[in-house]
N, C-alpha and C positions, 0 to 999 in steps of 0.2 A: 267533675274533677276526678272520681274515681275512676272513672272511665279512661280519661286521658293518661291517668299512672298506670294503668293495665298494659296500655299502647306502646306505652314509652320502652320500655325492655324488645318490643319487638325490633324494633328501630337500629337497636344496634347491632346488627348483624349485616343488614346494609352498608352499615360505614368500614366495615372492615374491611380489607384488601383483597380480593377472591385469589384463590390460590392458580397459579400458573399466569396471572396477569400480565407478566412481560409476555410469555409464548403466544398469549391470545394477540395483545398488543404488535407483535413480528409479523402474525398472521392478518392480520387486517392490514398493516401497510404494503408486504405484499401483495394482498390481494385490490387493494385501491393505487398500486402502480406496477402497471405490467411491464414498465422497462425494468423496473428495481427487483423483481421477480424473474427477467431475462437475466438480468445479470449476476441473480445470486445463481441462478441454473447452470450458469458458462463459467463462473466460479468455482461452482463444485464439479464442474466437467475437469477445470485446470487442476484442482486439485487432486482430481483421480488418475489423471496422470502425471503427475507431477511425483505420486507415491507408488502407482501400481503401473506407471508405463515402463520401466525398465525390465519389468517383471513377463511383459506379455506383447512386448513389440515382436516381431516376426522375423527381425532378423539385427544382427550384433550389430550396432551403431557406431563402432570403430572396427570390423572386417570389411577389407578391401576385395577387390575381385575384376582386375583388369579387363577379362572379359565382355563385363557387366560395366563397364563405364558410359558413364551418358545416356542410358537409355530414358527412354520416355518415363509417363505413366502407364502401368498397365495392372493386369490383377495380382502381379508377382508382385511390384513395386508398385505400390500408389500413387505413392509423388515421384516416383523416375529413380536415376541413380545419380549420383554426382561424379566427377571425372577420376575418381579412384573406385566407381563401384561400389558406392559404400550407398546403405537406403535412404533413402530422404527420410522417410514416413518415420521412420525409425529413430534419426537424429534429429527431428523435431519433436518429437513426444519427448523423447531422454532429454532433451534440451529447456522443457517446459520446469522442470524440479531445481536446475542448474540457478535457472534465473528469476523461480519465485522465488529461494533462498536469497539469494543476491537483493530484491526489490526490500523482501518482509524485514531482512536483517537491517538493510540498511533508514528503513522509513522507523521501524522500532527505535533504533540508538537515537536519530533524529528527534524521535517525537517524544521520547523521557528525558534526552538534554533541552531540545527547546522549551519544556512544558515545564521543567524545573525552573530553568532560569531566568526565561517569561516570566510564571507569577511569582517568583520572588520578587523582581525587578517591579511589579505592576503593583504587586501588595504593598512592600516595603516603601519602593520608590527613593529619593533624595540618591546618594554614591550607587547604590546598590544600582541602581536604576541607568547611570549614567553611565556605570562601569560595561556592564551589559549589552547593551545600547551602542557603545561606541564598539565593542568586538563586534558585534552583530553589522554594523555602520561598515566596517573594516571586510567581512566577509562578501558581503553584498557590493560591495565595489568592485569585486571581479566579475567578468562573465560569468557565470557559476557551470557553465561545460567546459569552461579553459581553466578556470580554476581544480575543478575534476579532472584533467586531465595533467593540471603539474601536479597533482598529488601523488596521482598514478605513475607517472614519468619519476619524479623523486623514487618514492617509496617502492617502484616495484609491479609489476602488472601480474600481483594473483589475487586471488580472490578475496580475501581480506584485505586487503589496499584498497579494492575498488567498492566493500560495504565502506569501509570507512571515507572513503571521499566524496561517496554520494549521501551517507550521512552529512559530514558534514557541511556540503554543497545546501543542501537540503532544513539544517539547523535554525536559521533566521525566519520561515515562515512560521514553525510551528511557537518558536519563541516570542516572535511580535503579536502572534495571534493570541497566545494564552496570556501577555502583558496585556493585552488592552482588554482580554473580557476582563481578567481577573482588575485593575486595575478600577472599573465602570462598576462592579459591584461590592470591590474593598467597604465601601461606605452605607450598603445597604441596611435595610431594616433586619433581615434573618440574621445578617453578620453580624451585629452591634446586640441582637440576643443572645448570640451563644456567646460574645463577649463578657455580658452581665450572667450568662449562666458558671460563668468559668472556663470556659475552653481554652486553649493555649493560639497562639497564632500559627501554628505550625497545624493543628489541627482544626483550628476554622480552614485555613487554606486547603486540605485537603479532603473536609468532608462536606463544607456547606459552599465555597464557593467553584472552587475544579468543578467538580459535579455539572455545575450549572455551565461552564465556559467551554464543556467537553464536546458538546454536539457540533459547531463549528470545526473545531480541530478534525474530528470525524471525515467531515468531508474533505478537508484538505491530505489525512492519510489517502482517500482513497485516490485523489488526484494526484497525488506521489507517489502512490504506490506505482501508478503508469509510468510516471515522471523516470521514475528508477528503474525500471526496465528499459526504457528508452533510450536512460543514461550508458547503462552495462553495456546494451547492446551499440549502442553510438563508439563507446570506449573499445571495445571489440573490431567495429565497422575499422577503425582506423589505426590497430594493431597496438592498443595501449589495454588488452581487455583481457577475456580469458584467452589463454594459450591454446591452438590445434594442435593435436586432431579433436581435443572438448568439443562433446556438441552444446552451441550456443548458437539464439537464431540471429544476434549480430554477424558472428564471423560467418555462418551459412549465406547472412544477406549478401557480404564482403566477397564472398570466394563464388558466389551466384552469380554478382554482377557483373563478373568477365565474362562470362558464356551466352549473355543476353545476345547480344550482338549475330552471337551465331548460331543461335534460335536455341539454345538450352534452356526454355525460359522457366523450366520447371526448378531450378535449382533455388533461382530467389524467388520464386513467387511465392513457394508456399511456408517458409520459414520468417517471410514478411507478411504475410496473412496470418499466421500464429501471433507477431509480434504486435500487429492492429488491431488483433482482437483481443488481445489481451489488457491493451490501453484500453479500448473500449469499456470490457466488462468495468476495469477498475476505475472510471471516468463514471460509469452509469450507477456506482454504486452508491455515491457519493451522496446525495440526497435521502437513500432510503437509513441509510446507517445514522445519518441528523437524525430524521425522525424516530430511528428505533431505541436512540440513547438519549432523547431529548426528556428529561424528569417533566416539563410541562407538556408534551404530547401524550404523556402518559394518563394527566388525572383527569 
């Protein structure tokens, strides 16, 4: 018996949480999926130009140069010139910052109104629930790229009109998603103790159940996150987006696909190749970011 009380004090220092556990935790998922690892790589690539390409592109991405129109690729110009002369290489990097503001703005506003009035509607339930429900019911009955584009057409084709329409194009998944985890674990065991410990319903909801319904939501920003750049540039593609001479690789793909025909093939190709790899990364991240936020992947 004395022996085992001796023992006992060592013990707890195991149970306690090691210090940097999430960062070890980030590291091991990376390192057990190498697509989720490609993708945060090609995300930090978008992000470094996204802040520091304006800064060290090689040449002004709205200077023209008539002489200099159409040419190829070469080592002057990477990706060729388009029919005013102006660099491709150039107006795709500057254009990379344009439209991950446009994606991150618009998936944000999306994901703190859906995520609000989801778990209210899932927690509370009865009116709250129905009222909800039926705008969300109302939303989702339009195409949501034609509804995006009368928002756009209403309101206006700048840049705040189009976060805002692909926000709220975008509103109902993040909404129905966080009603129905929240909703499946309103009644649980952990929830009905902090009931009895005292907590108020406003903060069970946001510290013992959100928590747990987050990791899903996760991967649906990262599959919107593409979603909305697809959208801007789509909304662009069809002269409802941002305004030229903006570089944006919608209106680059737009004003490319005339010159296909007559072999300019550099002008869309590689401003559509920007814009699938950047679906991509945000498609591929989606899974690693569950597991990195997920409270039971953790213990």
């Amino acid at each position: 018996m004395d022996q085992a009380k001796d023992l006992m004090p060592m013990a707890v220092p195991a149970l306690a949480p090691a210090p940097g556990g999430l960062l070890r935790h980030m590291l091991y998922v990376l390192r057990a999926n190498p697509m989720t690892l490609l993708a945060f790589v090609l995300l930090a690539l978008f992000l470094v130009a996204a802040v520091l390409g304006p800064l060290v592109v090689p040449h002004n991405p709205l200077a023209t140069d008539a002489a200099s129109a159409l040419m190829p690729p070469s080592l002057q110009h990477w990706f060729g010139t388009d029919d005013l002369g102006r660099d491709v290489f150039s107006r795709v990097v500057v254009a990379t910052r344009l439209d991950l503001v446009i994606s991150v703005a618009a998936v944000a506003l999306s994901f703190a109104g859906g995520a609000v009035l989801g778990s209210l509607a899932g927690f509370y339930g009865g009116w709250t629930d129905r009222i909800v429900s039926r705008v969300l019911d109302t939303v989702m009955a339009f195409p949501l790229f034609v509804l995006a584009m009368g928002i756009v057409a209403a309101l206006g084709n700048s840049v705040g009109n189009i976060v805002l329409a692909t926000a709220i194009v975008n509103l109902p998944f993040y909404a129905r998603l966080s009603r129905t985890e929240v909703n499946i674990r309103r009644e649980a065991g952990f929830v009905q103790a902090a009931r009895l410990s005292g907590h108020s319903d406003l903060s069970i909801l946001a510290t013992q159940i959100f928590p747990n319904a987050l990791p899903p939501m996760m991967v649906q920003i990262s599959l919107n996150l593409g979603w909305a750049i697809l959208n801007a540039a789509g909304l662009s593609f069809i002269g409802l987006g941002v305004r030229p001479p903006t570089p944006e690789w919608g209106i680059m793909v737009a004003e490319g696909a005339r010159f296909i025909v007559s072999g300019e093939w550099w002008l869309a190709l590689f401003p559509g190749a920007a814009l699938m790899l950047a679906v991509f990364t945000f498609n591929m991240l989606g899974d690693g970011l569950r597991d990195i936020v997920d409270p039971r992947a953790r213990s």
